[in-house]
C-alpha positions as a Markdown table, in Angstrom:
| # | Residue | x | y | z |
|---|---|---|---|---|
| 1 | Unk | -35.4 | 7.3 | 31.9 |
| 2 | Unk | -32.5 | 9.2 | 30.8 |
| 3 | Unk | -29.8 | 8.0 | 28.2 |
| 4 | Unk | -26.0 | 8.7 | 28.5 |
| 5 | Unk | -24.6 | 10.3 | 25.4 |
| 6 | Unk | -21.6 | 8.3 | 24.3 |
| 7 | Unk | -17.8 | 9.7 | 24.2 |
| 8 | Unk | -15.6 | 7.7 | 22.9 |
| 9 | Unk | -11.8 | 6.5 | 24.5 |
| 10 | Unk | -8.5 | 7.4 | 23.7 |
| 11 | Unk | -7.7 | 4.4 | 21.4 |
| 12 | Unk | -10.9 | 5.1 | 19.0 |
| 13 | Unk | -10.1 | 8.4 | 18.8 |
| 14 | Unk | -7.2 | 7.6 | 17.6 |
| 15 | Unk | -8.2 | 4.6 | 15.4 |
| 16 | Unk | -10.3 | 7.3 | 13.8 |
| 17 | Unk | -8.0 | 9.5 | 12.5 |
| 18 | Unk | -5.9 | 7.1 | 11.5 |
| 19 | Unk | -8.9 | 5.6 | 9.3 |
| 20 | Unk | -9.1 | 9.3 | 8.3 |
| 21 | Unk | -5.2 | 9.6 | 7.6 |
| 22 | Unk | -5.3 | 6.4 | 5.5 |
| 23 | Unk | -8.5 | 7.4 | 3.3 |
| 24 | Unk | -6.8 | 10.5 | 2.5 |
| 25 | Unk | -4.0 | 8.4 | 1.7 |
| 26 | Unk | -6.1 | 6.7 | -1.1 |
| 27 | Unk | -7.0 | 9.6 | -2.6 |
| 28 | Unk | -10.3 | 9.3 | -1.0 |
| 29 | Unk | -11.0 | 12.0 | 1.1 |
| 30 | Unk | -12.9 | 14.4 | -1.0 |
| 31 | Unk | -15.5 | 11.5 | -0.5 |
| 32 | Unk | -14.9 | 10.5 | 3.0 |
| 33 | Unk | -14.3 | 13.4 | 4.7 |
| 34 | Unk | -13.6 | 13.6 | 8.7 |
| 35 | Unk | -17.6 | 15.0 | 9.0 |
| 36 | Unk | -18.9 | 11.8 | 7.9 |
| 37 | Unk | -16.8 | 9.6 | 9.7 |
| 38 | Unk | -18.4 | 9.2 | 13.5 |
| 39 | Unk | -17.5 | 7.2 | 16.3 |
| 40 | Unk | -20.4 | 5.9 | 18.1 |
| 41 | Unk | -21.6 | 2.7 | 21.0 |
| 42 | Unk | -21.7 | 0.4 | 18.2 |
| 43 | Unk | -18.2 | 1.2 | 16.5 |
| 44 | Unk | -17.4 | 3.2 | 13.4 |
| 45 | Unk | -19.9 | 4.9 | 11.2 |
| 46 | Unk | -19.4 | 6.2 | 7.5 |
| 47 | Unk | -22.3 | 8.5 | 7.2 |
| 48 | Unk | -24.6 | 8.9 | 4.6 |
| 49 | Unk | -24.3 | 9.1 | 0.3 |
| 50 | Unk | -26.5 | 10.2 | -2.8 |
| 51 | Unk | -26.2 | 8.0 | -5.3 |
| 52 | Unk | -23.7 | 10.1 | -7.3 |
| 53 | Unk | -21.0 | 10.0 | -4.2 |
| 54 | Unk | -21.7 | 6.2 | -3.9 |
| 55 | Unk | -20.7 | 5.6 | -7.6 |
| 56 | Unk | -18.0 | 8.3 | -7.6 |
| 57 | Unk | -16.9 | 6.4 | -4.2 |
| 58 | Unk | -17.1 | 2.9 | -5.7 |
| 59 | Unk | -15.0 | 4.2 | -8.9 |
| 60 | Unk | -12.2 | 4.8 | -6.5 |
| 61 | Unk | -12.7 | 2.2 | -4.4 |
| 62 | Unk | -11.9 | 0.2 | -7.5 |
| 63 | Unk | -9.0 | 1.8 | -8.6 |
| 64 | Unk | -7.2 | 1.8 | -5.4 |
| 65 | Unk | -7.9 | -2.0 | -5.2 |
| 66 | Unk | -6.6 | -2.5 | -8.7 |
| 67 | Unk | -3.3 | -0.7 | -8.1 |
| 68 | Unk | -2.7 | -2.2 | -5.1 |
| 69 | Unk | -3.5 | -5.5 | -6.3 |
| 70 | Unk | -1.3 | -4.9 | -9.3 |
| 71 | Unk | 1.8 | -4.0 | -6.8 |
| 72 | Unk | 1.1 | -7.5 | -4.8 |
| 73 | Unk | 1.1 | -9.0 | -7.8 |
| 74 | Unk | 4.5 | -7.9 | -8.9 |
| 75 | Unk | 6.1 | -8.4 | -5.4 |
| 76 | Unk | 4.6 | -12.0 | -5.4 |
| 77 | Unk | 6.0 | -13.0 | -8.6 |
| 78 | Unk | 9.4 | -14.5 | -9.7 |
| 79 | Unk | 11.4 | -13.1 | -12.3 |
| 80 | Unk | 12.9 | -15.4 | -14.9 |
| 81 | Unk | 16.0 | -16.2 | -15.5 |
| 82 | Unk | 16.8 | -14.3 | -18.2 |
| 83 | Unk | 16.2 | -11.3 | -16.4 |
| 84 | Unk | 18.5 | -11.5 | -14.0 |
| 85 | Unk | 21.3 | -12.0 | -16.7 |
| 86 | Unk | 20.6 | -9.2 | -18.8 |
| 87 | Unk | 21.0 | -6.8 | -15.5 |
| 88 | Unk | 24.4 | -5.2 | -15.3 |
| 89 | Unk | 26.3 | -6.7 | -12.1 |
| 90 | Unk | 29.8 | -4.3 | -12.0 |
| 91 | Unk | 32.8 | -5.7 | -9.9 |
| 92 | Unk | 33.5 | -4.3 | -6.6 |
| 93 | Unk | 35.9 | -1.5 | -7.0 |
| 94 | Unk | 39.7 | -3.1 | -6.0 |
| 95 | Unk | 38.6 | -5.7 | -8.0 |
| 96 | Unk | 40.8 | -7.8 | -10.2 |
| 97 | Unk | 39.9 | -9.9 | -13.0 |
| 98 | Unk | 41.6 | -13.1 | -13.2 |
| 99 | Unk | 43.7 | -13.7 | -15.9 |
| 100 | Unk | 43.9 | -17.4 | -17.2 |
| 101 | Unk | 47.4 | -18.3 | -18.5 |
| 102 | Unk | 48.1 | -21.3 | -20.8 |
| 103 | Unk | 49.7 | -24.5 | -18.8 |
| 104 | Unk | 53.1 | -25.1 | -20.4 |
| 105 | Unk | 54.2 | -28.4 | -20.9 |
| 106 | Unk | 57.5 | -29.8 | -19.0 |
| 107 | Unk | 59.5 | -32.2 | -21.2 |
């Protein structure tokens, strides 16, 4: 019984290199390079790793997580108060400021 070699469609071959696009993105494709990333029946594979490349891989892993985390973080929090009043706000450019005259008494 013969088997029929697989070839992926269109849309995963295009899901592939934008899995490529986005690792070298992260800095990561000197780990993950396009040789290691195969498309096959069963979905996406990341091939194969020594130990050192694993650790090295982890390590960057890591730091991309961190960074990113760190940028959430900072999106997701609110600023104080006092923040926003020691930023400089400068009046629009015809702008007038008001002046406030003394109210004179009739008699």
């Amino acid at each position: 019984m013969a088997t029929e070699r697989y070839f992926p469609t269109p849309s995963e071959k295009a899901l592939r290199r934008r899995f490529l696009s986005a690792v070298k993105k992260c800095s990561l494709g000197n780990f993950i390079s396009a040789d290691k990333v195969l498309l096959s029946e069963y979905g996406l594979v990341i091939g194969e790793f020594d130990a050192s490349e694993l650790c090295e891989l982890t390590n960057q892993l890591e730091d991309v997580g961190q960074i990113y985390g760190a940028i959430i973080d900072a999106k997701l929090k609110e600023k104080p108060m006092s923040d926003l009043l020691v930023k400089s706000h400068p009046a629009p450019v015809d702008y007038r400021i008001a002046k406030i005259l003394p109210i004179r008494e009739t008699v």
